[in-house]
Each structure stands twice: as C-alpha cells, then as structure tokens.
C-alpha positions in Angstrom: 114.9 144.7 63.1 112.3 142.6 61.3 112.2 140.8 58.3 110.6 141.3 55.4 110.6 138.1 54.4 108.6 135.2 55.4 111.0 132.5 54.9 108.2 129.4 55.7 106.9 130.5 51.9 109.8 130.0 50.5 110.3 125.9 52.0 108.0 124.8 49.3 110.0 126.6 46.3 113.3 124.7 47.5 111.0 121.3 48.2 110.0 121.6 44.5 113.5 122.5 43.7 115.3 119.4 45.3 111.7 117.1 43.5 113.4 118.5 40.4 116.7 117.0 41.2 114.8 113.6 42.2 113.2 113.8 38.8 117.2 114.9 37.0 118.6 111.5 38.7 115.6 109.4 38.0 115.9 110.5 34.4 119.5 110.3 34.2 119.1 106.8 35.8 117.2 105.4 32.9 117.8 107.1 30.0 121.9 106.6 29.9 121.3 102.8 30.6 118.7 102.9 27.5 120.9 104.9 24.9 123.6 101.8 25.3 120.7 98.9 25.5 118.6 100.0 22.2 121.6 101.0 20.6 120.8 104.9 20.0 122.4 106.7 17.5 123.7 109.8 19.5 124.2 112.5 16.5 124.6 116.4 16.8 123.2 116.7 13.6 119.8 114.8 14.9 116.8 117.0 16.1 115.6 115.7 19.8 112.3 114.2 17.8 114.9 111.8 16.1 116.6 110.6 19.1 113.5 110.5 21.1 111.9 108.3 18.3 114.8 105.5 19.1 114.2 105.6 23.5 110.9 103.5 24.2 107.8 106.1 25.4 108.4 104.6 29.7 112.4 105.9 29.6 110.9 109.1 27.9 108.5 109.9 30.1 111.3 110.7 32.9 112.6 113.0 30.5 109.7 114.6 29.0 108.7 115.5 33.5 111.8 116.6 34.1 111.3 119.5 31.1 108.0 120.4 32.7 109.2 120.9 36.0 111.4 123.6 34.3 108.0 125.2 32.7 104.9 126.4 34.8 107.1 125.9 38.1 108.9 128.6 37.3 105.9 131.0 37.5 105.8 129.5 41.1 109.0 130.3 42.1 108.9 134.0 40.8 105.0 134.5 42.9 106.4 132.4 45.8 109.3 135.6 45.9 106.6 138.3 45.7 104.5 136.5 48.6 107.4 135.7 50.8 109.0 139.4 50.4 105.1 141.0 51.3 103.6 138.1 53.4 103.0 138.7 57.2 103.3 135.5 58.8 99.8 133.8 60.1 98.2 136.2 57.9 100.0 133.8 55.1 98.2 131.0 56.6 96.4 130.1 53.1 98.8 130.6 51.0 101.5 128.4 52.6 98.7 125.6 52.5 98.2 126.5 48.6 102.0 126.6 47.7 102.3 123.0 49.8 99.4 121.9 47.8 101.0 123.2 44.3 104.3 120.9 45.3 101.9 118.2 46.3 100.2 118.3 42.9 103.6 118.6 40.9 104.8 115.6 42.3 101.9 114.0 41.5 102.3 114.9 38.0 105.2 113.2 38.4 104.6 110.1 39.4 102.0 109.7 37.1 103.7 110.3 34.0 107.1 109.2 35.0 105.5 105.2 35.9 102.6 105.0 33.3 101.3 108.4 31.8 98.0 107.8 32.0 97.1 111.3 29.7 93.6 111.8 31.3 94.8 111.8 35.1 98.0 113.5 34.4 95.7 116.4 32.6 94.1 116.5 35.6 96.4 117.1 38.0 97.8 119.7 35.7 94.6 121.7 35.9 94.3 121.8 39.6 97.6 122.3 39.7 97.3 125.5 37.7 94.4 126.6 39.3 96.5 126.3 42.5 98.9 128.6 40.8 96.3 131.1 39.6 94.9 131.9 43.2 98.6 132.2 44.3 99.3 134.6 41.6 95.7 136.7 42.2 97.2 136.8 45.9 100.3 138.3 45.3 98.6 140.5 42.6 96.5 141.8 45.2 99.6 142.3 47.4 101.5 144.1 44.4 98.8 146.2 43.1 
C-alpha cells in the first residue's frame, strides 16, 4: 500500500516549528530577566503598547519575531499539508527546495530583527520570503484545482 503522503515535505514545517521554539526560549531568555532589571510595571489592566513602551526596543525585538513566526508561517504550514498529501516524490523536487528556502529565509528574518532590526533588510527578506510562499501556494493551487 502506498502513501499518500510525501513525508520529506513535511521536514521543513517541523524545522520551522522547532525555529519557533528557538525564537519562544530566546525571547523568554531576555524578556523575564528585563521585566525585573528596568523595573516593569506588570498590570492586567495595561494594553501590551504600555508594557512594551517600558522593555528597551533590542529585548522587544525577540518578542515582536516570535509573533510573526505565528503569522504568514502558518499559511506555510496549511500549503506544505496540501503539497505533502498530493506530491509524488521526485516530481516534488522544486518544491522541497522552495519550502527549504522559505525556512531558510524565516530564520533569516530572524536573526535579523532579533540582533539589530535593521528595517530595510528585514523587509527584504520578508518579500522574498513571501514570494517563496506565493509559488508554493500557485503549486498546490494547481494540484487542488
């Protein structure tokens, strides 16, 4: 009996799932250490703008990457499904190098804006990072429909 899924598609979803972790502990790591040195008010009452304003922008950033990884990723994991549940094996050649390439450019993204968030290069990994994401999703569109 053969499978109908093609489980080397789906190594770069759980890579980018256990870079999200990396990015949980790293912001973890900094931020608790932070809300005890600068003295931050911790109030239920406070919108996340208010306690955000009292953490210094480089302990943010961690933050702010880790919420991202839980945004456009998750278009990646939902097409990575479709293209693992339809692929044929070599004939998923390109679009195992594309879903690598995606992870690749999301840690990347990373890196960048968790160490210095310099706006212009993390901008541009996001747009190549999204056009990886839009030929995966035209390539499991033309799977689906």
């Amino acid at each position: 009996m053969s499978s109908l899924v093609d489980p080397s598609l789906l190594a770069p979803v759980v890579a980018l799932n256990i870079w999200t972790f990396v990015m949980e502990g790293w912001m973890y790591a900094t931020r608790l250490p932070a809300v005890s040195k600068y003295n931050v008010k911790v109030d239920p009452n406070a919108t996340s703008a208010q306690f955000n304003a009292q953490i210094p922008p480089h302990i943010r950033w961690k933050a702010d990457n880790y919420n991202h990884l839980l945004e456009q990723p998750t278009q990646f994991y939902a097409v990575m499904v479709v293209l693992a549940l339809l692929g044929r094996g070599n004939a998923m050649a390109l679009e195992r190098k594309l879903a690598w390439g995606y992870v690749g450019l999301r840690v990347v993204h990373s890196l960048v804006q968790a160490i210095g968030n310099k706006i212009m290069v993390r901008f541009s990994v996001f747009v190549g990072s999204s056009a990886v994401l839009a030929g995966l999703t035209a390539r499991a569109a033309m799977l689906v429909f």
